[in-house]
VOMAR-470140 format. One record per residue (C-alpha): residue in one letter; x, y, z. Coordinates in Angstrom, 3 decimals. Each point is the difference from the previous one (the first is absolute). Example, Ala and Ser with C-alpha at 12.3 -4.5 7.8 and 13.67 -1.06 7.14 Angstrom:
BEGIN
 r        X        Y        Z
 A   12.300   -4.500    7.800
 S    1.370    3.440   -0.660
This chain:
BEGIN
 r        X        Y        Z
 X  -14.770  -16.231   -6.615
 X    3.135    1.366    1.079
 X    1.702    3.143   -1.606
 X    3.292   -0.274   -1.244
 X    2.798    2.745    1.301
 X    1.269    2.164   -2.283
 X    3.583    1.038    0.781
 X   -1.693    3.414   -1.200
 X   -2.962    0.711    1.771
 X   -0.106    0.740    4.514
 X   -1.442   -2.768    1.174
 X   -1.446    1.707    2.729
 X   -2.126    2.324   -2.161
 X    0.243   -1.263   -3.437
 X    1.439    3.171   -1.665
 X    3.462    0.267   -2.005
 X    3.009   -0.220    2.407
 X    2.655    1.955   -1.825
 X    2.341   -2.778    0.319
 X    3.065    0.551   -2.037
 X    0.712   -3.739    0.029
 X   -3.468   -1.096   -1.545
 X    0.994    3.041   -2.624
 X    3.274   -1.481   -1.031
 X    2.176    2.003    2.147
 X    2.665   -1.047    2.699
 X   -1.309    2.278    2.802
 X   -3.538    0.704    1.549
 X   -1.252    2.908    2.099
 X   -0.394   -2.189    3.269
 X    4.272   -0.906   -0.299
 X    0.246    2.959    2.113
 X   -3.350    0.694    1.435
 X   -0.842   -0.987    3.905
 X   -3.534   -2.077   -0.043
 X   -1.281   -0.067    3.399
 X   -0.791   -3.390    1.128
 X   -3.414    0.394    0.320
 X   -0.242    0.596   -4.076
 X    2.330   -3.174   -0.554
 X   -2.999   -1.952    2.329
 X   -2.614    0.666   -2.503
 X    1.725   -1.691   -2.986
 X   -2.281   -3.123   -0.787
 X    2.030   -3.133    1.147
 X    0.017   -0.924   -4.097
 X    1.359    3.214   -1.160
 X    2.720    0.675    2.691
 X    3.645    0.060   -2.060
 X   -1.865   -0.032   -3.378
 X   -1.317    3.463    0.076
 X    0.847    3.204    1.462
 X   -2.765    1.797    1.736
 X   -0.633    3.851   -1.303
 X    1.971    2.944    1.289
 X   -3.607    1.218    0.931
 X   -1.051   -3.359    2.301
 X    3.813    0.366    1.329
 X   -0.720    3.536    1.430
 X   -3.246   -0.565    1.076
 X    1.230   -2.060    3.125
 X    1.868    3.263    0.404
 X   -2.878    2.436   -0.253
 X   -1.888   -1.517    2.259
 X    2.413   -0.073    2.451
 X   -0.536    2.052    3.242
 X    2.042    3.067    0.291
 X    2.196    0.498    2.913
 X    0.183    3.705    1.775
């Protein structure tokens, strides 16, 4: 059985999203945030423009990122 997406919840690890559009608001943290591609890529192809992915999943493409010198 499929899960429905929640506008609400990350769909790449199922925790709240802190979207301020699924809270009634006119803005959300990712307006002005920079998602690496690689985090966009993991969206589910069922959840991808129907629910922002966490600020935590965004930065994790980030983190794990090799450093340059």
């Amino acid at each position: 059985m499929e899960r429905a997406v929640s506008p609400s919840i990350c769909p790449t690890c199922g925790e709240p999203n802190a979207c301020g559009m699924s809270q009634g608001k006119t803005e959300c943290w990712c307006f002005e945030a920079q998602i690496p591609e690689a985090a966009l890529a993991r969206i589910p192809a069922e959840a991808k423009d129907l629910a922002c992915i966490c600020p935590r999943c965004a930065r994790a493409s980030t983190d794990a990122r090799p450093k340059s010198s």
